[in-house]
C-alpha positions as CSV (number, residue, x, y, z in Angstrom):
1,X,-10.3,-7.6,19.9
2,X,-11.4,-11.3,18.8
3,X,-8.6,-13.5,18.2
4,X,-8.4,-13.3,14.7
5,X,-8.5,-9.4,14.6
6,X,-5.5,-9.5,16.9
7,X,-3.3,-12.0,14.4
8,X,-4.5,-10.0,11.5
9,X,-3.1,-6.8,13.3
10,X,-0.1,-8.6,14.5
11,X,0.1,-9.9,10.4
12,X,0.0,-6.3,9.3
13,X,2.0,-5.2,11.8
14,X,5.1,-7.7,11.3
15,X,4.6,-7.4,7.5
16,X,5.0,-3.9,7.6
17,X,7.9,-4.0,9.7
18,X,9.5,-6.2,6.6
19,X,8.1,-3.9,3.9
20,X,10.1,-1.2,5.3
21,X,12.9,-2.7,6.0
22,X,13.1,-3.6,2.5
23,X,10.8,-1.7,-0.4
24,X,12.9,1.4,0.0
25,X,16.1,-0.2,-0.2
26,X,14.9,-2.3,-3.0
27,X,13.6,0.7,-4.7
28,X,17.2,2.2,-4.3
29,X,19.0,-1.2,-4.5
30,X,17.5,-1.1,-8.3
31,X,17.8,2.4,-9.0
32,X,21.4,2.3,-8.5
33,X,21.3,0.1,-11.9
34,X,18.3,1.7,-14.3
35,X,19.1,5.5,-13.1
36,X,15.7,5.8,-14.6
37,X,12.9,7.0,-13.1
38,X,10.9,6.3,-16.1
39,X,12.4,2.9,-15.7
40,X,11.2,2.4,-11.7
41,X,7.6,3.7,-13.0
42,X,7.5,1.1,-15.8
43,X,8.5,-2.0,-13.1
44,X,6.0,-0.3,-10.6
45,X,3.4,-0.7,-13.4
46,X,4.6,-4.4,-14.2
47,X,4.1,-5.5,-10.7
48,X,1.0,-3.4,-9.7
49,X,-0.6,-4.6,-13.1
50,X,-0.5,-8.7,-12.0
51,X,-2.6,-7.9,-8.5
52,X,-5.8,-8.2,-10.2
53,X,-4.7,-11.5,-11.5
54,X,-3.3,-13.0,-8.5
55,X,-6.2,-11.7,-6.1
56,X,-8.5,-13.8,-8.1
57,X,-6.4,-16.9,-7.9
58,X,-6.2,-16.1,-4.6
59,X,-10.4,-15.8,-4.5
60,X,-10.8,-19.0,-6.1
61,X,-7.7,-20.7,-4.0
62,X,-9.8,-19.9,-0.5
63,X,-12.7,-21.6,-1.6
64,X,-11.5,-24.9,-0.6
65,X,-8.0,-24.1,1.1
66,X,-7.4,-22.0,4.2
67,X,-6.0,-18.4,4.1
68,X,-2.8,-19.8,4.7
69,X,-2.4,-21.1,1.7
70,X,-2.6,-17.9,-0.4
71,X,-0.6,-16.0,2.7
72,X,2.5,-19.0,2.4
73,X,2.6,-18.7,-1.5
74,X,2.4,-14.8,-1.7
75,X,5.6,-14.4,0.5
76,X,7.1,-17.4,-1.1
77,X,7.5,-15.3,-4.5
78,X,8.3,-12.1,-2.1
79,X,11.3,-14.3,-0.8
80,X,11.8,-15.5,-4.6
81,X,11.9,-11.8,-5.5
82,X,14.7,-10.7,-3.1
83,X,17.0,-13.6,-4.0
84,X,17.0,-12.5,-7.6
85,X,17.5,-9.2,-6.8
86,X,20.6,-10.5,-4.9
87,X,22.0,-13.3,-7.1
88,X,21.2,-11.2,-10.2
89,X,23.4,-7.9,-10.3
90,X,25.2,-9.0,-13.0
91,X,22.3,-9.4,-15.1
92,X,21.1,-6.3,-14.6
93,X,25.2,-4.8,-15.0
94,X,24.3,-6.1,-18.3
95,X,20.8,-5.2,-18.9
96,X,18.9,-3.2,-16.3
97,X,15.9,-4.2,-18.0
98,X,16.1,-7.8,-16.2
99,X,14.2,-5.2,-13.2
100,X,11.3,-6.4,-14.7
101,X,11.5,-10.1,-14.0
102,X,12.2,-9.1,-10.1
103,X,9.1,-6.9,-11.1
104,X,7.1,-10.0,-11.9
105,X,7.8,-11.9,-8.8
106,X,7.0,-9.0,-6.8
107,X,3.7,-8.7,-8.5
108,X,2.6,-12.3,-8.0
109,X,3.7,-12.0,-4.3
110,X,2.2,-9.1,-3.4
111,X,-1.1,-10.0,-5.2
112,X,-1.7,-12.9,-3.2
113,X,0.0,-11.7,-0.1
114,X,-2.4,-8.4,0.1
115,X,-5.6,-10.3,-1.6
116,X,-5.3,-12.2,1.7
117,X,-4.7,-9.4,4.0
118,X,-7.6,-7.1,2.4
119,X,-10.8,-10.1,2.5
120,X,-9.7,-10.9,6.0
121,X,-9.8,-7.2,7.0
122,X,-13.2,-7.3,5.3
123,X,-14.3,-10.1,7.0
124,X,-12.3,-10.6,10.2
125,X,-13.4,-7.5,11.9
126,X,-17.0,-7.2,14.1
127,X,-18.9,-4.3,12.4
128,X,-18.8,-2.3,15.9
129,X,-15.1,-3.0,15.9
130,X,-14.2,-1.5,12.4
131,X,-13.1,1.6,12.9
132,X,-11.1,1.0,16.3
133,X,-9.5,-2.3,14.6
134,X,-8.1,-0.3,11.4
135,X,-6.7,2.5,13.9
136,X,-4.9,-0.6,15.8
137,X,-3.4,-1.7,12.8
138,X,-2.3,1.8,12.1
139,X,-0.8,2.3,15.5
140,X,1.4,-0.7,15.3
141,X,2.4,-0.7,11.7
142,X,3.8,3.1,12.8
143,X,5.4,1.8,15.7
144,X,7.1,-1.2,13.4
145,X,7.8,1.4,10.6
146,X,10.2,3.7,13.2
147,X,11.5,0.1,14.2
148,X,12.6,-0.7,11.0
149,X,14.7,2.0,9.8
150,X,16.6,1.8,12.8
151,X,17.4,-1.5,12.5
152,X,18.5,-1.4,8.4
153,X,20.6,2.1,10.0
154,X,21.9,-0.1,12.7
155,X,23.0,-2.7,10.3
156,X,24.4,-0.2,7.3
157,X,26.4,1.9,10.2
158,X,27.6,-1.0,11.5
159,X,29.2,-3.3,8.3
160,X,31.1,-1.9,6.2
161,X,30.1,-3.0,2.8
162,X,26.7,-1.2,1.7
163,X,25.9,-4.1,-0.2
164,X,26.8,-6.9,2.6
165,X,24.5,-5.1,4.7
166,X,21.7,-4.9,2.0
167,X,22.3,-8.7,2.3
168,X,21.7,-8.8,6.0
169,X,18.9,-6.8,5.9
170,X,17.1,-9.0,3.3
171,X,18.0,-12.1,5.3
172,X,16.3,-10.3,8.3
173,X,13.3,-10.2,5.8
174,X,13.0,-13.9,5.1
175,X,12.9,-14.6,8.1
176,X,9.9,-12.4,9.0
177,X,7.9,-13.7,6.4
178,X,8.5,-17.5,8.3
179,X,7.2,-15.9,11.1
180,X,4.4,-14.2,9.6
181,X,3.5,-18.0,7.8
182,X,3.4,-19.5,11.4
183,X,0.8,-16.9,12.5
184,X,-1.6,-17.1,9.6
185,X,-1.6,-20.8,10.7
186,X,-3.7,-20.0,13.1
187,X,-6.6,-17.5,11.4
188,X,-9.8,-19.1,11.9
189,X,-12.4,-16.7,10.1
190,X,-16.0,-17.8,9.0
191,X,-17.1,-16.4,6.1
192,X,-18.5,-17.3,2.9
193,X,-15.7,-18.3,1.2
194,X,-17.1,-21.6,-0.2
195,X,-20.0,-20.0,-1.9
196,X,-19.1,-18.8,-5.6
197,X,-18.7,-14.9,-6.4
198,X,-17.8,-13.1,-9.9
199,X,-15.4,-10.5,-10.0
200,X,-16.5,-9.7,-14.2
201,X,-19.8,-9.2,-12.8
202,X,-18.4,-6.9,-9.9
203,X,-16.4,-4.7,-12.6
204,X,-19.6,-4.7,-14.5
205,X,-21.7,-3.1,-11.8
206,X,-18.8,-0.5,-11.7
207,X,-20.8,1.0,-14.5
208,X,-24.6,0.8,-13.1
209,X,-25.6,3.7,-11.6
210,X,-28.6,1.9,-10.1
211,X,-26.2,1.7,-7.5
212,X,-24.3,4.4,-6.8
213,X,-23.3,2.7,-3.5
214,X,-20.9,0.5,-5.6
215,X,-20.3,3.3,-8.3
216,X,-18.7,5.5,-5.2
217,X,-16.6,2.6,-4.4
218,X,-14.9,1.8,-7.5
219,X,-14.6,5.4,-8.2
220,X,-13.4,6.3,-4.6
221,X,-10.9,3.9,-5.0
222,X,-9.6,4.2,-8.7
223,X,-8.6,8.0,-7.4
224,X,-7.5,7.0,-4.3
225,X,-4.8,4.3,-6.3
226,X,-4.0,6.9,-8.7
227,X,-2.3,9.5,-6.3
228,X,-1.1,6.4,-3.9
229,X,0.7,5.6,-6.9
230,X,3.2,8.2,-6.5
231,X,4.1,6.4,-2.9
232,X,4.9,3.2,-4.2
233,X,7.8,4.1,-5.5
234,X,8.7,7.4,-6.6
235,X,8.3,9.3,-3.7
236,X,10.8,7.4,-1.5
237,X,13.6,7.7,-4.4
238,X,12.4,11.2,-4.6
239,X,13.2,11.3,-0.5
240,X,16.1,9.4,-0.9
241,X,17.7,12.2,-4.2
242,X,16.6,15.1,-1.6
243,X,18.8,14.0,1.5
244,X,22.0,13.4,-0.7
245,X,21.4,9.6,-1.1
246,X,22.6,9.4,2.2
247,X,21.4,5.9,3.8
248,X,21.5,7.5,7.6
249,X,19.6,10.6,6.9
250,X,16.7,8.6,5.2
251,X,16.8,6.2,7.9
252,X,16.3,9.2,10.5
253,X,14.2,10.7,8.7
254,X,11.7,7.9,8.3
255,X,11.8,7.3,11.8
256,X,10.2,10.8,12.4
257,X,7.5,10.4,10.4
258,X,6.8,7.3,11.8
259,X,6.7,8.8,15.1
260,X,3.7,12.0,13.7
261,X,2.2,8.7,12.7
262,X,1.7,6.9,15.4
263,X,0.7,10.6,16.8
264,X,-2.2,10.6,14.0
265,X,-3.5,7.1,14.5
266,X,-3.9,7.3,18.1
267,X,-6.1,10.7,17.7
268,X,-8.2,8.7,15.1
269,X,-8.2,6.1,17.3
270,X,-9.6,8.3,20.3
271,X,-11.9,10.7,18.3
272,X,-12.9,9.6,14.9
273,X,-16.6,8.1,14.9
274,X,-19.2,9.0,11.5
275,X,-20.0,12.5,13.0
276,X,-16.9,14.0,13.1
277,X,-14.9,11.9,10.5
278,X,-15.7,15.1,7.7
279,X,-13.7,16.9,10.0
280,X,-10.6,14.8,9.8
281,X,-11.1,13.8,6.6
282,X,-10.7,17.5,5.1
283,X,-7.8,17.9,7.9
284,X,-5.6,14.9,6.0
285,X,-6.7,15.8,2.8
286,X,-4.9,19.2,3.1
287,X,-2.1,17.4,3.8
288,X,-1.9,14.9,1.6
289,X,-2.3,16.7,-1.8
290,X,0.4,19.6,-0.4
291,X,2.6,16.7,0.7
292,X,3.9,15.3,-3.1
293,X,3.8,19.0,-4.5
294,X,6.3,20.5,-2.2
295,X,8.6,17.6,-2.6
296,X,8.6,17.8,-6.1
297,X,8.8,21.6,-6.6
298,X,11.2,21.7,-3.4
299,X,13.7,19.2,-4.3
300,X,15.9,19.7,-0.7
301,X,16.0,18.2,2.2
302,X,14.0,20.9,3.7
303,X,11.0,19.6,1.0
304,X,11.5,16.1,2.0
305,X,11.0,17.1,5.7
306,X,7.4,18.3,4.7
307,X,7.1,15.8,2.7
308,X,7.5,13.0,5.4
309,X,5.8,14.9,8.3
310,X,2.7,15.9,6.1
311,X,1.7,12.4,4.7
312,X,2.4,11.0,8.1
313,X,-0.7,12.8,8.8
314,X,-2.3,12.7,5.8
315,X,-1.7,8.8,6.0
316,X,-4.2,8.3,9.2
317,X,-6.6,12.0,8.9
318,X,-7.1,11.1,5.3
319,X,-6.4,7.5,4.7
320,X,-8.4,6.3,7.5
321,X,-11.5,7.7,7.1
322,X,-11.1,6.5,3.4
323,X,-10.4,2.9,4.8
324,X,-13.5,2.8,7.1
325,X,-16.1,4.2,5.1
326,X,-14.9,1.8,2.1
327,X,-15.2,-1.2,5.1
328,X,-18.8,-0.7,6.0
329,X,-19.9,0.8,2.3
330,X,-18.9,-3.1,0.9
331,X,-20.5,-5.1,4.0
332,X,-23.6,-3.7,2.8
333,X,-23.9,-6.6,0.4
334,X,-22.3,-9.3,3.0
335,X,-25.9,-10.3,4.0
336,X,-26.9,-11.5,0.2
337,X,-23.5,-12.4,-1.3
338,X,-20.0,-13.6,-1.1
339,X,-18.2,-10.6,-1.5
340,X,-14.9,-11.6,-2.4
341,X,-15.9,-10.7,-5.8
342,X,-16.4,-7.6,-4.3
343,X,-13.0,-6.8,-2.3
344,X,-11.1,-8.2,-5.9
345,X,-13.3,-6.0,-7.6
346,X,-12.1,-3.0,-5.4
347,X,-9.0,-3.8,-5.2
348,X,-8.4,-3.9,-9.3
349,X,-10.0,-0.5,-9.2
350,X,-7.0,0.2,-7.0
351,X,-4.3,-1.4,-9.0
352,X,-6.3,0.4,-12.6
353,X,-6.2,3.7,-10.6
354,X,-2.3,2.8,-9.6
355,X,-1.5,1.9,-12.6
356,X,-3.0,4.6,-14.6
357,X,-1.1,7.0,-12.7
358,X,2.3,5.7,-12.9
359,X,1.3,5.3,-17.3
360,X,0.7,9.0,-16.9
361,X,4.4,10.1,-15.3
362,X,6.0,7.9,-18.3
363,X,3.6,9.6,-21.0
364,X,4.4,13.0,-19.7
365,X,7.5,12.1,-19.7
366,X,7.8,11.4,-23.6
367,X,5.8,14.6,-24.2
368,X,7.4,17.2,-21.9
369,X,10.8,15.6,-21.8
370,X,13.2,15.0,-18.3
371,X,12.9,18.4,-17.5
372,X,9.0,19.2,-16.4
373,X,7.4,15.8,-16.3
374,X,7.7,15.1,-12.8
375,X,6.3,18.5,-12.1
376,X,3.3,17.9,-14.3
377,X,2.7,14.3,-13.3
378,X,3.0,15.1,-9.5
379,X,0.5,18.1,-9.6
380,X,-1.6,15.9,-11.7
381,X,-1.6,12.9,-9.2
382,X,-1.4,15.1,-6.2
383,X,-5.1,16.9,-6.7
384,X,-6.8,13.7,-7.1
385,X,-7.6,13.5,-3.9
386,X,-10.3,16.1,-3.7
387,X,-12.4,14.0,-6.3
388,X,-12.0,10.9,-3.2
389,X,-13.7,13.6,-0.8
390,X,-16.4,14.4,-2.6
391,X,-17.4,11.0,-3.5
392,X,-17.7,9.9,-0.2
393,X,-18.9,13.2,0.9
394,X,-22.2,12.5,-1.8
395,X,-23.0,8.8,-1.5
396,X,-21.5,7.5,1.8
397,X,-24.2,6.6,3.9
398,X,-22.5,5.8,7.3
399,X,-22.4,2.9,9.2
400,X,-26.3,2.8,10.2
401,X,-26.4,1.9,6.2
402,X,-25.3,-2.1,7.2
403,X,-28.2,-2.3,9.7
């Protein structure tokens, strides 16, 4: 690995190590106060909705300032976010709709945190080094993800008050996010950052099937975002309502699937190459469309369990051969453009395709009622997958496609 390939791993890698630690438990930490899953789907769709905004501003903000910059101010309103959440449980005592201003915070964050991470993974990595760089990354944020719920059970087991140790573990955040800022000090990519690029223009060519290169992108992806939106929020809360809302056996739990993980990237990491990756692709895909339906029409512990251990594989067999054929399908056009435009462009398909499935659990939700919209929704969101398959299946031309 080049340098900056390693500190872009080590980035993920530490940053996952904090997402864990916290998203879950900020997911239940506001749940406790809306009791609304409707509620969670709406804030979901709040901060999801702002990427596309941020990751321009964060385009136009690496055209003249290092990554850094966009890194530093995208944890900035992370740490923002998670002081609010702790100063503010009165306010949302009162009115659990002030969620939704934490929702905003998290948006702006995360949009310029991740519009960071994704054009340096576009950009960072050697071609030849792709595929063996994203299974890296997915090795160590599996090794940081069973790290983290035993340290947020270590510190719940170990102080008495739940929502001291909630503090603690927060804290513990912060302070990751300092270190994270010290290593993105140090990212030295070349790339074409100065040169100018048009995300309208990239949505635009969406829609032109002169190039069904792009088309299978944007479409890939919009699918891809709208049965990942299920993860984001609901399906950990779902987790969380299936073990009893008991802190330890979530913890545990997420520490096994960590573990079949790790187990899954380091087979990609071995085996997966173009020939083969069909083969693990329709492996994964299994998994990850039976994952979500038995957790939602199993609602026990025994559900969860599949749940966890199913998209643990699904993550890597499914997700990575997603990743690396969406990788080397946009460096096509690195040799005659910028393509920031293009990786915001993508990544607003993902956020549209996110968002779009978290409108359709609340719509269903009005029109079914609390009793059968999860059900609906799920099986919905949960077959969406197949439609990813078979448009990479069709247009995907391989790696030999970048020359």
């Amino acid at each position: 690995m080049t340098k900056s390939e390693f500190r872009l791993v080590l980035i993920n890698g530490l940053f996952n190590f904090a997402n864990v630690l916290s998203t879950s438990f900020v997911s239940v930490f506001i749940y406790t106060y809306t009791q609304s899953l409707v509620m969670m789907s709406i804030y979901t769709i709040i901060r999801i909705g702002l990427f596309p905004f941020f990751f321009t501003i964060g385009g136009k903000l690496v055209r003249k300032l290092p990554y850094s910059v966009t890194f530093t101010s995208g944890l900035f309103f992370l740490v923002v976010m998670m002081i609010f959440i702790l100063l503010g449980q009165d306010l949302f005592v009162q009115n659990a709709n002030y969620v939704y201003i934490a929702a905003t915070f998290y948006g702006i964050g995360e949009g310029l945190y991740w519009f960071s991470v994704n054009n340096s993974n576009q950009v960072a990595p050697l071609p030849d080094h792709r595929g063996l760089y994203l299974a890296n990354i997915g090795i160590f944020n599996n090794v940081t993800s069973i790290l983290a719920p035993l340290v947020s059970s270590f510190i719940l087991s170990f102080i008495a008050s739940q929502t001291i140790g909630y503090y603690v573990i927060f804290a513990l955040v912060i302070i990751f996010y300092v270190v994270i800022i010290g290593i993105s000090l140090g990212l030295k990519i070349e790339n074409k950052e100065s040169s100018n690029f048009s995300v309208l223009h990239c949505l635009k060519e969406s829609f032109n099937f002169k190039d069904m290169n792009w088309v299978m992108i944007q479409s890939a992806t919009f699918f891809y975002g709208f049965q990942n939106s299920l993860s984001l929020t609901l399906t950990n809360l779902m987790i969380y309502e299936a073990t009893g809302g008991s802190d330890s056996l979530y913890s545990n739990l997420l520490v096994v699937f960590s573990i079949a993980a790790i187990v899954s990237f380091y087979l990609m990491r071995k085996r997966m190459n173009d020939k083969n990756m069909y083969t693990f692709f329709k492996i994964g895909l299994f998994f990850i469309v039976t994952s979500c339906l038995v957790l939602v029409y199993m609602e026990n512990v025994f559900g969860a369990i599949y749940f966890g251990l199913a998209n643990a594989l699904g993550v890597a067999l499914y997700g990575n051969p997603y990743s690396l054929a969406m990788l080397n399908a946009i460096a096509v056009y690195d040799k005659k453009e910028n393509v920031t435009g293009r990786v915001i462009a993508k990544e607003t398909a993902m956020s549209v395709g996110r968002c779009a499935g978290m409108a359709m659990i609340v719509l269903f939700y009005f029109l079914v009622g609390e009793a059968y919209y999860m059900q609906i929704a799920v099986t919905i969101c949960s077959l969406t997958p197949i439609l990813v398959y078979l448009l990479i299946k069709k247009f995907y031309k391989g790696s030999e496609a970048n020359g």
